[in-house]
Residue, then its C-alpha position, 0 to 999 in steps of 0.5 A: x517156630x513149630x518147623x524149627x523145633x520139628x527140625x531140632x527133633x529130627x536132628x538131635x533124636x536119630x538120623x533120618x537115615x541108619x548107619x551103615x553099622x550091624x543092627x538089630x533085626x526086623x520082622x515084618x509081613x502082612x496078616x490076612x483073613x484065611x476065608x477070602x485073603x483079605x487084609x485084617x487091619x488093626x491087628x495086634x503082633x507082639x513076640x511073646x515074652x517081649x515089649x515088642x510088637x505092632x499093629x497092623x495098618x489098613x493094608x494088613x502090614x505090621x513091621x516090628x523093628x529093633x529085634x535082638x537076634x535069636x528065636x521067637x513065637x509071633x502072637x498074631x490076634x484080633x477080635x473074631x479070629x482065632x490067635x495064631x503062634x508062629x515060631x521065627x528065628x531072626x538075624x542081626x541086620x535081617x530083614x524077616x518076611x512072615x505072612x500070616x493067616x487068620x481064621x474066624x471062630x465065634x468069640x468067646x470069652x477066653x479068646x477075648x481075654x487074648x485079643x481085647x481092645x487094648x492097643x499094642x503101642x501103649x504109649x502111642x498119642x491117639x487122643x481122639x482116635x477111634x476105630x469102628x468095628x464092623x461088629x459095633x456098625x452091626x450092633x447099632x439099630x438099624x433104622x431105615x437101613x444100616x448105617x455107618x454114621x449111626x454107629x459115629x453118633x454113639x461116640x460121646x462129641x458126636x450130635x446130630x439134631x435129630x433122629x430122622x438124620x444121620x448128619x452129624x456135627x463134632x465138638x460144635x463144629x458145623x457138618x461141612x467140617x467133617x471130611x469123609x475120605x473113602x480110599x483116600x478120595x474125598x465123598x462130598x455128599x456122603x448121605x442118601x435121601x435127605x440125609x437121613x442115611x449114609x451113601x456107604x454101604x457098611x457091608x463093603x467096609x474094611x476099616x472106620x478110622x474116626x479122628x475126632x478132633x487133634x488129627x495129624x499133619x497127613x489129615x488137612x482141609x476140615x476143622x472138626x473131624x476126619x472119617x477115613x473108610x478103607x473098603x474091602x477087598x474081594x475074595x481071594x479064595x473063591x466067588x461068592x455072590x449075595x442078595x438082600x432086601x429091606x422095604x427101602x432097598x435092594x442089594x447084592x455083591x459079587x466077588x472072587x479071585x482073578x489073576x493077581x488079586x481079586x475083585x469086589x462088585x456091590x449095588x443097591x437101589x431104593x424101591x420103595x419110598x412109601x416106608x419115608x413116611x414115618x420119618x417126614x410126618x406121612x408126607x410123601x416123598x418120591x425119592x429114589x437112590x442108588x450106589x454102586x461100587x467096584x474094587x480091584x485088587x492086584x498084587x505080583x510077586x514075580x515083579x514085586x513082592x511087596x507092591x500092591x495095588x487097588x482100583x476103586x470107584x464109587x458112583x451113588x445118586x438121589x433124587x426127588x421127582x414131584x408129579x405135581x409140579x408145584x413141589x421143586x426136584x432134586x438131583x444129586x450125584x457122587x463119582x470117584x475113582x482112583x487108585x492106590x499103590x502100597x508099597x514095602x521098600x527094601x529098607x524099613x520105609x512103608x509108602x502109599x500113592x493114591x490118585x483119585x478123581x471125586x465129582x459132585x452135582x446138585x440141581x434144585x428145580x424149582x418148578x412153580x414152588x417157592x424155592x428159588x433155583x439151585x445149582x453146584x458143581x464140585x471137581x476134585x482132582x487128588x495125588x497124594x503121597x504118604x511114606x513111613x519111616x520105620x527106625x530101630x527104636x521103634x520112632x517112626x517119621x511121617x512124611x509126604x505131600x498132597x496136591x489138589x485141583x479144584x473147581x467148583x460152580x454154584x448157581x443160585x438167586x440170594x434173599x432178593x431174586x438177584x442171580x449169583x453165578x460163583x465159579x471158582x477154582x485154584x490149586x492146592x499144594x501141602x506138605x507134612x512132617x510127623x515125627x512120633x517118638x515111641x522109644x520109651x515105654x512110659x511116654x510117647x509124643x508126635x509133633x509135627x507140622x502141615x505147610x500150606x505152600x499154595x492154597x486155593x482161596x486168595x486169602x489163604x490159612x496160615x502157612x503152617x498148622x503146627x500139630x502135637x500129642x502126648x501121652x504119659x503113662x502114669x501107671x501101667x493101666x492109666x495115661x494121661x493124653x493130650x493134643x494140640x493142633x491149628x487146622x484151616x478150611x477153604x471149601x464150604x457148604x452154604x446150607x441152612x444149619x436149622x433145618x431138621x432135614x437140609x436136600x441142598x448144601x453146595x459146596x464152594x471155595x470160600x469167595x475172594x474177598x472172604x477169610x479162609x476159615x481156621x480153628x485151633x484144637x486143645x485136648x487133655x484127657x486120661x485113659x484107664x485100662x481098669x481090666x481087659x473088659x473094661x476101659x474109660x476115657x474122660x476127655x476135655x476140649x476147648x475149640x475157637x473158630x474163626x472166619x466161618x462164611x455164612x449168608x449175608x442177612x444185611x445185603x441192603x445194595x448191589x455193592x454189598x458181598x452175598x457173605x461174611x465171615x462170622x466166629x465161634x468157639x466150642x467147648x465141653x467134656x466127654x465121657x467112654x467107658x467100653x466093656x467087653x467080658x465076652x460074647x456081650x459089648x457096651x458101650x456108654x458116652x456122655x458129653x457136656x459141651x457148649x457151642x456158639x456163634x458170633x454174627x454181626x456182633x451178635x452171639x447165638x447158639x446153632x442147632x446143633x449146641x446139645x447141653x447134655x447128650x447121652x449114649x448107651x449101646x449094649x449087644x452080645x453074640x452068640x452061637x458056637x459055630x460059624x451062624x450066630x445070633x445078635x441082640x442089641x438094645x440102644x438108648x440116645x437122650x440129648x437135651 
C-alpha cells in the first residue's frame, strides 16, 4: 500500500526528470568557514526580498531552485558568523556557482536577531529533529569530561538512569535502540570507562543531528533514535596544534593544508583514575582509555569542481586491569575507517557514497571472580548510496540504497554454567524512497518507504517500513507537526537494563529461531515561533514494540532456547521551550511519559521508565572580541 501511493506521488506531483523546456534558474555553492575553510553546515541562505531560500547540509552545500531571472543580494548567516550579502545576477536555465566565506565575530544580540534558530524551510516536516550546537555541547557542565550524550539528555524524552552514566534511552526505548553513525559508520560502543562518558571527543565535531524518533527511510536498523556525527575537517588555512589536560585525561589536535585539502589528527588518553572515585563509591577502578582519530579531506577542481572527498578513521579502547586476581578484566575496542564521496552533479542532483569498515571487540576475563567468561566480536562491512533531487518547485526526492555485511561472534556461559557459542552472519540490502513536497509555503509533508529486500536474520521485519510527516502552518508563527513510520532491528545487545553501570553489552544478530524486533512511531506535535528569541515545542507519542530478545529466565532443559522474545510499548508528552535574546542561551524540557515491558505474560516497568523528568540549562557569553567567557548553570530532577 505505502509504495503504491509513493509511486502515485511521484507520478501525478512532477516528473522525476525536467523537460527539456526554458526554466528558471538556480543558485548553488558551498559556505565555509573564513579562518580554516571548513564547511558550515545548517547555515541559512535566503535571496533577500523573496520566499527563497536553503540550508546548508553537513557538507556546507545549499542549492536554491525556481529562481526568476534577474538580480539578487545572497543573505548567508549563522549563529557565531558575521552575515555576509553577496550581489548574484542569474539567468533563466542557469545554473549559478556562488561560494561563500564566513567570518566568526562574538554574538550579539542584534547579529542574533538576523541569524536566530529559526529554520529557512518553514514548512519542512521535522518533528523530532534536533540540531546540537557545538555552543550548547559547551554550555553543558562538563563533569568528568565534556561530553556530547550530556548535551542529548538535556532534550525533554531523552533519560538516563543515573547521573554516573551518559547512557541514554529515548521515548522507553532500550540503549541498544540508539544508533550512533560517525561519518556514516556505525560506533557500536560509543561510551568510554563503564559508560559513563561518550568515545567521541566533542571538539572534533562539525555536526549532531539527533532524530528522536520518526526518522526517515535513508535512517534504518534501530527503533528509537538516530545520532548522526559528521566530524570536522582540518584547517585549510594554516597548521595549528593544540594541547589539553583534565585530571582524567590528556589531548592534543594537529591540523593544517596539504595539497587539495587538509588534514585533522587528535588523540586522548586517560591518566588518572583516581578521580572514578567519586563516581563508584571510592571504589577503585583501574581503568585505562584512549581514542584516536584522523580526517583527510580533498578536493581538485582542476578534474572536479564539484567532487569532495573525505578519509576518516577512528580507533578507541577501554580497559580494566585488577591486580588482584579475584576481580575480572575487561577489553574493549572500536575501529572504523571509511570514506566519503560528495558529489554536485551537473543537474540539480546532490549524491554522497560512503564505504566504511566498523570492528568491535569486548573480552570479560573472569579471573577467579564470579562472573562468568565473555566474549563478542562484531564486523560491519558499509557501502551506502544516498542522492537528492532537487526540482524546480523546490520538492526535493531522496533516494538510495545500503548494503551491509555482518558477522558477529558471542562467547559466553548462561544461568547454569553451559558454554554457548553464537555466531552468526548474513548480508543486509535495503532500499529507500523519500519524496518531501515543499512547493507550498503552508504545508509541507514527506512520505516515503524503506525496502528491506535481504535482511540478515532468518525471521526477518516486515518487507517494507512505510514512513511520513507533515506540517501545517496554521499561523505564520504556530505549525502543527506530525509523523508516522514502522522501523525494524536485527541486531541486539544482551545486557542487563538495571544495573547502574552496565561494562559488558555484546552485540549479536537476533538468533534463528527468534523475531526480529519491530516498533511502530505515532507523533503529533505544534511548534510555535512566539519572537525571534523564544520558540516552544509540545510533542505527544505513542510507541509499541514488539519481539525485543531478552535471557531466557525459565531455561529448565537442553532443548530450551537461551532467549525469547518479549513486548512492550511506551508513551508520553514532551515539552521545549528555547530562548535566545542575545549573548544569554536557555533551554527548559520537560516529559511525562510511560514504559513497559511484557515477559512470559508478565507486564513490568524497566529501569529506564521516568515519570516526570526535568531539564533546565541556561548559559551566556561574553566578551567583544575573539576571547570570551562562559558561565553556565544546569538543573536535572527525574522521578
Amino acid at each position: 500500500m505505502a509504495c503504491v501511493l509513493l509511486l502515485l506521488v511521484l507520478s501525478t506531483v512532477t516528473p522525476l526528470w525536467p523537460q527539456a523546456t526554458i526554466s528558471p534558474g538556480r543558485v548553488r555553492g558551498t559556505v565555509t568557514d573564513s579562518t580554516n575553510g571548513q564547511p558550515i553546515p545548517s547555515a541559512n541562505v535566503v535571496l533577500q526580498g523573496t520566499s527563497l531560500g536553503a540550508s546548508t547540509n553537513s557538507a556546507g552545500f545549499y542549492h536554491i531552485s525556481s529562481v526568476p531571472g534577474g538580480t539578487y543580494t545572497l543573505v548567508v548567516s549563522q549563529v557565531g558568523f558575521r552575515t555576509k550579502h553577496v550581489v548574484v545576477t542569474v539567468q533563466e536555465s542557469e545554473i549559478l556557482q556562488v561560494n561563500v566565506t564566513l567570518f566568526p565575530t562574538v554574538i550579539e544580540k542584534e547579529e542574533m536577531l538576523v541569524v536566530g534558530e529559526k529554520p529557512r524551510r518553514v514548512n519542512e516536516a521535522n518533528l523530532g529533529v534536533q540540531k546540537i550546537s557545538t555552543k550548547e555541547i559547551a554550555l553543558v557542565p562538563a563533569g568528568v569530561e565534556p561530553d556530547i550524550f550530556r548535551a542529548l539528555q538535556t532534550n525533554p524524552g531523552v533519560a538516563t538512569t543515573s547521573d554516573v552514566s551518559a547512557r541514554y534511552y529515548v521515548r522507553g526505548g532500550g540503549s541498544d535502540q540508539n544508533l550512533v553513525l560517525l561519518n556514516g559508520a556505525t560506533v557500536y560502543s560509543p561510551f568510554h570507562t563503564l559508560g559513563i562518558f561518550s568515545v567521541v571527543d566533542p571538539e572534533m565535531v562539525s555536526l549532531l543531528e539527533f532524530h528522536e524518533g520518526g526518522f526517515p527511510p535513508a535512517y534504518g536498523g534501530r527503533l528509537s533514535s538516530i545520532l548522526n556525527i559528521v566530524t570536522r575537517d582540518g584547517n585549510r588555512n594554516g597548521f595549528q596544534e593544540t594541547a589539553s589536560a583534565t585530571l582524567l585525561a590528556g589531548k592534543v589536535a594537529l591540523e593544517g593544508p596539504m595539497p587539495g585539502g587538509s588534514f585533522l589528527v587528535t588523540g586522548r588518553k586517560s591518566w588518572y583514575a583516581a578521580v572514578m572515585k567519586q563516581y563508584l563509591k571510592n571504589q577503585d577502578s583501574p581503568f585505562d582509555f584512549y581514542d584516536f582519530s584522523w580526517k583527510l579531506s580533498y578536493t581538485n577542481p582542476s578534474i572536479d569542481e564539484n567532487s569532495r572527498f573525505a578519509f576518516h578513521g577512528f580507533f578507541s579502547g577501554d580497559q580494566v586491569i585488577n591486580d588482584d586476581p579475584r576481580q575480572a578484566d575487561y577489553h574493549i575496542r572500536n575501529r572504523i575507517v571509511g570514506v566519503n564521496w560528495h558529489k554536485i552533479w551537473s543537474n540539480p542532483l546532490y549524491s554522497v557514497v560512503s564505504v566504511s569498515y566498523s570492528g568491535f571487540d569486548a573480552e570479560l576475563s573472569p579471573n577467579l571472580s564470579q562472573a562468568k567468561p565473555r566474549k563478542n566480536r562484531v564486523s560491519d562491512v558499509s557501502v551506502d548510496w544516498d542522492f537528492t533531487y532537487l526540482y524546480d518547485s523546490r520538492d526535493e526526492f531522496v533516494f538510495g540504497w545500503q548494503n551491509k555485511i555482518l558477522s558477529t561472534s558471542l562467547q559466553l556461559q548462561n544461568i547454569y554454567g553451559n558454554q554457548i557459542s553464537v555466531d552468526q552472519h548474513g548480508a543486509d540490502v535495503s532500499a529507500y524512497l523519500d519524496y518531501r513536497f515543499y512547493r507550498w509555503e503552508n504545508i509541507g509533508f514527506s512520505i516515503g518507504v524503506r525496502l528491506k529486500l535481504v535482511a540478515v536474520s532468518v525471521y526477518r521485519p516486515i518487507l517494507y517500513e512505510p514512513r511520513g510527516s507533515i506540517t501545517w502552518r496554521i499561523t505564520p508563527s504556530i505549525s502543527l507537526k506530525g509523523s508516522v513510520g514502522w522501523y525494524s532491528q536485527e541486531m541486539t545487545t544482551l545486557a542487563d537494563e538495571g544495573e547502574l553501570i552496565s561494562v559488558f553489552e555484546p552485540w549479536i544478530i537476533t538468533p534463528d529461531y527468534l523475531y526480529s524486533a519491530r516498533a511502530a512511531h505515532f507523533s503529533l506535535g505544534t511548534t510555535a515561533y512566539w519572537t525571534s528569541a523564544l520558540t516552544t515545542e509540545l510533542v505527544g507519542y505513542y510507541k509499541p514494540i514488539a519481539n525485543l530478545v531478552d535471557e531466557n529466565d525459565k531455561k529448565f532443559t537442553a532443548k530450551d532456547h537461551d532467549f525469547i522474545n518479549v513486548d512492550g510499548e511506551s508513551y508520553g508528552m514532551e515539552l521545549l521551550a528555547l530562548y535566545q535574546p542575545g549573548v544569554v542561551y536557555a533551554k527548559i524540557g520537560y516529559s511525562l511519559s510511560w514504559a513497559t515491558r511484557t515477559k512470559n505474560g508478565i507486564t513490568y516497568f524497566p529501569r529506564y521508565d521516568i515519570r516526570h523528568s526535568l531539564n533546565a540549562l541556561v548559559g551566556s557569553t561574553t566578551g567583544k572580541t575573539s576571547s570570551t567567557s562562559t558561565g553556565t548553570l544546569a538543573m536535572k530532577c527525574t522521578c
